[in-house]
N, C-alpha and C positions, 0 to 999 in steps of 0.2 A: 073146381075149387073145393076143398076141405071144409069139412063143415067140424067148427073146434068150437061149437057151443056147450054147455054144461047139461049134462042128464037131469031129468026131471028127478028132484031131492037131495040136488047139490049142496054143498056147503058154502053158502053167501057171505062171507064177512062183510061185502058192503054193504046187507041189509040194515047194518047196525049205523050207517054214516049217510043217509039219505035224502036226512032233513035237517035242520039246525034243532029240531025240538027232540030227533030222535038220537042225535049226538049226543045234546046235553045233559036227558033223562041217561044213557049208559056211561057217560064220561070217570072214567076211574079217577080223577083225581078236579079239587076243585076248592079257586084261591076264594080266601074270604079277607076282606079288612082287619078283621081282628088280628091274621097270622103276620100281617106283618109291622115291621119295629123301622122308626125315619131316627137314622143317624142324622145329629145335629151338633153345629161348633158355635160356641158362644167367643167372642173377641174380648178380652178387656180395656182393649183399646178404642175399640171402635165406637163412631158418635151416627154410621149408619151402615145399612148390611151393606156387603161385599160379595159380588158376585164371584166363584173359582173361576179363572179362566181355563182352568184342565177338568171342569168339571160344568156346564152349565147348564143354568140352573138350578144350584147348590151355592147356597151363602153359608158366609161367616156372619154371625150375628153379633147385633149390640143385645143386652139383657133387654131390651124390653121389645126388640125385634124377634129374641127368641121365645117369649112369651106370647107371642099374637103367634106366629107357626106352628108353635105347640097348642095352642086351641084351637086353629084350624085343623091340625092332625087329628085330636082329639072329635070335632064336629065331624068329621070326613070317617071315622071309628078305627082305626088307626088303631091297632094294639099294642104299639109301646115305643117310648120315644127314647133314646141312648145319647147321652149329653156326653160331649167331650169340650173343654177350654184350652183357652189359649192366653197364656196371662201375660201382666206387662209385663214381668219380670220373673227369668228362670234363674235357677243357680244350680250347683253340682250333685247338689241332691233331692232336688225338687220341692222343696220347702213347700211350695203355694199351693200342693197336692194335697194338703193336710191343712195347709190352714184355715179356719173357721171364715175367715171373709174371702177364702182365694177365689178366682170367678167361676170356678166348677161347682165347688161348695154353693154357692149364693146363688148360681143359675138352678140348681138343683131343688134348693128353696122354694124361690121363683116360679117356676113351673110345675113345681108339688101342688103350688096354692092356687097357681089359673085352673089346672086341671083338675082336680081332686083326684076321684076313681071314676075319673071317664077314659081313661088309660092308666099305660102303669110306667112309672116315671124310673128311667136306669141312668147309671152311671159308668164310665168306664174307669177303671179301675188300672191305670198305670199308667208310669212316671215320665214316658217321651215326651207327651208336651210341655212339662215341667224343667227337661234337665238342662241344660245348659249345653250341655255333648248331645242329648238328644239319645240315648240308650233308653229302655225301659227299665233301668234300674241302674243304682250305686256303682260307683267304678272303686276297684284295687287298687293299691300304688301299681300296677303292671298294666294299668287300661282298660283288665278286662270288664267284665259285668260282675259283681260280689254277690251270687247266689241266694246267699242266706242273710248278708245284710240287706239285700232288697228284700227280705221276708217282713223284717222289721217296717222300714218303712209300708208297705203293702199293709200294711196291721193296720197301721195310723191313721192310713186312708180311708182304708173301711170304714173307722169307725168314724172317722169325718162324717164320711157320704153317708153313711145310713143315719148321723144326727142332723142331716140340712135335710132327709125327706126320702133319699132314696129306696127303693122298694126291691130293686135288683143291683146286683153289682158285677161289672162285665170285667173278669179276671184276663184280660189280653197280654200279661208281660211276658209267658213262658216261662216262667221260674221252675223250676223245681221246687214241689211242696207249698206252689202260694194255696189251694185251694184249700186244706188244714191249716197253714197259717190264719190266712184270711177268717175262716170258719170261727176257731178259736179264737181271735180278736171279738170277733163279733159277739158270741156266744157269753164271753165273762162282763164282754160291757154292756149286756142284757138286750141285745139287738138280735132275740131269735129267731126271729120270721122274716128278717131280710133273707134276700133268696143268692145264692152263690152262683153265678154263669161263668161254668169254666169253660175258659177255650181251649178244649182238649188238642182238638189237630190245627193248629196255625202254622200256615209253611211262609218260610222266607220266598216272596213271589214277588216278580217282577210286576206284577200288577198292582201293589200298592202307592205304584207312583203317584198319583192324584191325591192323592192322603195326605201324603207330604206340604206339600202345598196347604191343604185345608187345614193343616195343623201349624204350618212354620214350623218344621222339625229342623232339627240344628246338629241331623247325623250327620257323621261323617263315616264313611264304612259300610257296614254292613251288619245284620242281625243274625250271622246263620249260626252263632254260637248257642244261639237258643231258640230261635224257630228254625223248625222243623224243617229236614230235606226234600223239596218235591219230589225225589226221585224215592220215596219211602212210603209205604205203606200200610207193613205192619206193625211200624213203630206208632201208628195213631192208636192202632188198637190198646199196646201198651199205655200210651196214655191216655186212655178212656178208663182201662180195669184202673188207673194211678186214680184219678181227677172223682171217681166213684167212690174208692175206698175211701180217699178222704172226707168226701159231703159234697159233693159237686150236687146241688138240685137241677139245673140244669148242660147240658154242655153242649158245643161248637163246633161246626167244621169250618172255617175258615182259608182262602177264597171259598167261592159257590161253585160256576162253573169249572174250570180248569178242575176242580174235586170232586167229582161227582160220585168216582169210584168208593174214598174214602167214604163220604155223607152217606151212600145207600148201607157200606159196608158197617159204620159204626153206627147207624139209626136200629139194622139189623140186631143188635148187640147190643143198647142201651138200654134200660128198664123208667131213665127217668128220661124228660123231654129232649129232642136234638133241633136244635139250631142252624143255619145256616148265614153265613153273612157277603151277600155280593156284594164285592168292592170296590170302592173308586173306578180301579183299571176296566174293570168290566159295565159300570153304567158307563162310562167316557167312551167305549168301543161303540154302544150301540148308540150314542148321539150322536160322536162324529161322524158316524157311517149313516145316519139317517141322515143330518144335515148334508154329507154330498150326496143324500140321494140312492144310497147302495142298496137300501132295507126299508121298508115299510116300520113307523117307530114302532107302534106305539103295539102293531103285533107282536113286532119281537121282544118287547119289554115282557109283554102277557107270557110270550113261550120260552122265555127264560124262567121265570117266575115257578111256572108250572114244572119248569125239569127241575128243581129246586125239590119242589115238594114230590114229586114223583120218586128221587132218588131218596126221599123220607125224611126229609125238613119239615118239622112241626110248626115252626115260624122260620120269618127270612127278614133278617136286616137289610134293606135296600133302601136306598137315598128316590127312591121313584114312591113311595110308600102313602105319603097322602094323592098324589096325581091316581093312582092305581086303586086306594079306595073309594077314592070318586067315580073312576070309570067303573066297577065294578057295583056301585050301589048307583046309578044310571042304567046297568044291563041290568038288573034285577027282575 
C-alpha cells in the first residue's frame, strides 16, 4: 500500500480548526448584538399581537405589545429596531404616512421613550402600507408610480418621523432622487443629525412574499418598474455612486442571501456603512425547513448571519435579531 502521508513541514490548514477555542481565537469574521436591527409591525387595529402565519414567530403588534418587544430587543442589546405600521385606514396617497397621530408616527414616539439610547430607533420610510393600491408611491392618471410626485410626499414623511423620535430613516421606495429629496426636507426643517438609510440595491424578489402579509399590502401587480432587476448587477453600483452623491449616511443591499454577490461587491465600494437586510422569504425558508426537520435551526440561522457579514454587512436586518442576541451573549 502507498504511503500518501504529508512530509515533515507540511502545510496544515487544519492546524487552525482543531479545537473550538482554536477556531474562535482565528475566526475571520464574528456576529455581535449590536450589528443587528429587529424589523418590527405595529397594527392599528389590533387589541393583541398577531402571530404571521408565513412567518412564525413574528407578530403584528398592538402599540403597547410593541413597546415591551422593543425593550426586550433593547435588554438582549439588540442594535436597532426598524418600525413599519399598518394603519386602519389607507387612501391613494397615503395620508396616515405623514400624519402626526398615524400609527407609525405615534409607535415611533412610543418606543423613542421605552428605549431611550439603549438602541437606536428607525423608521421605514415609504408609502405601501399607506396606499390604498399598495404601490410605494403616488399613481398618474395612467396607473403608473409618479416619480417625482412621491418625492414630495417622501418630504413629508421624513420630517413626520424624525419629529415623533426617529433617529434613522429607512429610504425603501426606489424612487429616483428620494435620498436628496428626503435629505433636503430634513435639513430646512432643522433635523440634521437624523441619519438617511438608503436602500441602494432593492431587487424586485420573489422572496418578499411574507412581507406581504406582515404588512396587508393591497398590491395588485408588481414593483419592477422601480426595484431593481435580479438579473442586474452593475446597475447597483450605479445606484450606490446615485444614493452617495446625494447624502446617503448609510446604504442597503437588499434581500441578503440570494445577493451576496451584490453586498460584497458594493461594501467593496462604499466609504460610509453597508447594510444588509434578510427578508421575510428567507427567515420563513429556514423555519419551515427546520420545523420538517431538514436543517438543524438555530445553526443555520448563525451561518446565515455570518455569510451576511462576511460578504461585508456592517449590520443585518433580520426578524431573528433579539433570539440571536440572546444566544450570543449566553456563548460569550
Amino acid at each position: 500500500m502507498s504511503d500518501y502521508s504529508l512530509a515533515p513541514g507540511s502545510i496544515r490548514p487544519r492546524r487552525l480548526r482543531s479545537s473550538p477555542a482554536i477556531r474562535r481565537l482565528v475566526s475571520e469574521h464574528r456576529l455581535h448584538a449590536a450589528d443587528l436591527v429587529l424589523p418590527m409591525f405595529v397594527k392599528e387595529t389590533l387589541t393583541e399581537p398577531s402571530e404571521l402565519q408565513g412567518m412564525p414567530g413574528v407578530f403584528q403588534h398592538t402599540l403597547d405589545s410593541l413597546v415591551t418587544a422593543a425593550r426586550e430587543a433593547a435588554d438582549a442589546g439588540v442594535g436597532g429596531l426598524m418600525l413599519f405600521g399598518i394603519p386602519a385606514v389607507r387612501d391613494e396617497i397615503g395620508s396616515q404616512a405623514w400624519a402626526p397621530d398615524g400609527i407609525l408616527n405615534r409607535a415611533i414616539t412610543a418606543v423613542s421613550e421605552a428605549v431611550g439610547d439603549r438602541t437606536v430607533v428607525m423608521a421605514d420610510l415609504c408609502l405601501d402600507e399607506f396606499t390604498s393600491h399598495g404601490h410605494c408611491g403616488v399613481l398618474a392618471a395612467d396607473g403608473s408610480v409618479d416619480n417625482d410626485a412621491t418625492l414630495n410626499r417622501y418630504a413629508e414623511m421624513a420630517v413626520a418621523q424624525a419629529r415623533a423620535g426617529a433617529a434613522v430613516l429607512g429610504l425603501s421606495g426606489m424612487m429616483d432622487g428620494q435620498v436628496a429629496a428626503v435629505r433636503h426636507a430634513l435639513d430646512t426643517a432643522g433635523f440634521t443629525d437624523v441619519i438617511v438609510l438608503g436602500y441602494t440595491a432593492k431587487y424586485s424578489s420573489a422572496f418578499y412574499g411574507p412581507f406581504r402579509e406582515a404588512v396587508e399590502s393591497q398590491l395588485q401587480g408588481d414593483r419592477r418598474t422601480y426595484q431593481q432587476d435580479p438579473a442586474n448587477g452593475r446597475e447597483a453600483m450605479r445606484e450606490l455612486e446615485l444614493d452617495l452623491a446625494e447624502g446617503a449616511d448609510i446604504v442597503m443591499v437588499k434581500p441578503g442571501l440570494p445577493y451576496l454577490d451584490v453586498l460584497a461587491e458594493v461594501a467593496q465600494a462604499s466609504p460610509v456603512p453597508v447594510w444588509s437586510y434578510q427578508i421575510s422569504g428567507e427567515y420563513a425558508m429556514v423555519e419551515f425547513a427546520a420545523r420538517a426537520g431538514a436543517i438543524d435551526r438555530m445553526p443555520a440561522i448563525l451561518e446565515t448571519l455570518v455569510a451576511l457579514k462576511r460578504a461585508g454587512a456592517d449590520a443585518i436586518l433580520t426578524y431573528w435579531a433579539t433570539e440571536v442576541a440572546s444566544v450570543l451573549e449566553r456563548r460569550r
